[in-house]
N, C-alpha and C positions, 0 to 999 in steps of 0.2 A: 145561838143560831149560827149555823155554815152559811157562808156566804155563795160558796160555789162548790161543787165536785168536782169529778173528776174527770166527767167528760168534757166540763168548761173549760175544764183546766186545758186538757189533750185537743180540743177542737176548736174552741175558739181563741182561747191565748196562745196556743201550741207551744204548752209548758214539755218538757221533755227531759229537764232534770230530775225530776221525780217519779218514784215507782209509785205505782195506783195503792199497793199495798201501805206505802209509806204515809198518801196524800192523806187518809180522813186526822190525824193528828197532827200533821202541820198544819191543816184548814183549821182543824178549833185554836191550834195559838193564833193563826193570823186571822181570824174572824175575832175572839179575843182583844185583840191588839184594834181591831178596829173599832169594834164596840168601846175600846176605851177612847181614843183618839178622837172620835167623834161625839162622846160623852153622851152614850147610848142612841145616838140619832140614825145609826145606822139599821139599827133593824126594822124600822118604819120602811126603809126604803130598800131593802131586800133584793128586788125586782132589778134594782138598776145597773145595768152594764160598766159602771165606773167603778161601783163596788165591787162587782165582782171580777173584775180585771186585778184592782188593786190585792182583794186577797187573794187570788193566784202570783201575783207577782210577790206577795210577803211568804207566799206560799214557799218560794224558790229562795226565797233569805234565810227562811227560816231553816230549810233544809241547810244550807252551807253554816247554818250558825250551830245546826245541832252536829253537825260533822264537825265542825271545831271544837265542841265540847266534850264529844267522844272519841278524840283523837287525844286532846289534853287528858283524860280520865284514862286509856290506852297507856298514854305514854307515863303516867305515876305510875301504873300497875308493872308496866315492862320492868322484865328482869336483864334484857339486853342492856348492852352500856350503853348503847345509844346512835344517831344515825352519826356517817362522815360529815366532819365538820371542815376539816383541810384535808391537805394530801400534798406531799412534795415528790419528786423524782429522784433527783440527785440526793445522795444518802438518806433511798429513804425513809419517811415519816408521815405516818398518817393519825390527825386529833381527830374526837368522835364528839360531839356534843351532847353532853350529857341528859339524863333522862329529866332534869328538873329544867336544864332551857327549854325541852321539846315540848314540856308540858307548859311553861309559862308563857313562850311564843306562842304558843294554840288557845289558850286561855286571853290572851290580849286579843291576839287575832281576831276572837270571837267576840269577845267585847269591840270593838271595833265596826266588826259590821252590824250588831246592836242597834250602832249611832244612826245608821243608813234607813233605820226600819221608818225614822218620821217622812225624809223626804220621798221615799216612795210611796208610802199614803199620799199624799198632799201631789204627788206628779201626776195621781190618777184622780184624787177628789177636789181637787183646786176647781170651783166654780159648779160646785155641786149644792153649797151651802151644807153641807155635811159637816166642815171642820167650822164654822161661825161658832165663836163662844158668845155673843153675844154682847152688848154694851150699843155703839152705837149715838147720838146726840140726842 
């Protein structure tokens, strides 16, 4: 289940980093991701304004994390040597950073803000009862 479209995205979060073209497949990884994180309790509650803020906002991670991942796949494929890495004036010299850092920095990169995808659930479903795994006295 989508948690939200497109228009939620554009009108009431007023998401703007994402083309409408783009949203219906970053909405299923971050409706996905929320179904897990809530260990399916979230599509009972479908309707609710917190979820679907949250998957707009995963919505918007998720876009920068798959641009990292096809900027990393980009930059293996490139046959350039690779972007300016220095540059000097005086006699000079300029190093290029090669095609395997461009893709391992993008590759991390993207792992990286992976890590970010919990606290943004949890910034918008905190006091939802949503994330409760349960246990309790």
């Amino acid at each position: 289940m989508i948690y939200a479209d497109f228009e939620y995205y554009r009108d009431v979060y007023h998401g703007v980093f994402v083309l409408e073209e783009d949203f219906p497949g970053l909405a299923v990884k971050a409706s996905s991701y929320l179904d897990y994180i809530t260990m399916g309790k979230a599509a009972k509650n479908a309707d609710l304004d917190a979820l679907k803020l949250a998957c707009c906002a995963l919505v918007d991670k998720y876009s920068e994390i798959d641009a990292m991942a096809l900027k990393a796949r980009e930059s293996v494929n490139d046959v350039v040597s690779g972007a300016k890495k220095s540059e000097s004036i005086g006699s000079y010299s300029v190093t290029y950073q090669s095609v395997e850092e461009m893709a391992k920095y993008a590759r991390q990169y993207s792992e990286e803000l992976k890590k970010e995808l919990p606290q943004i659930a949890r910034a918008y479903l905190t006091g939802t009862n949503l994330l409760y795994r349960g246990g309790g006295c």
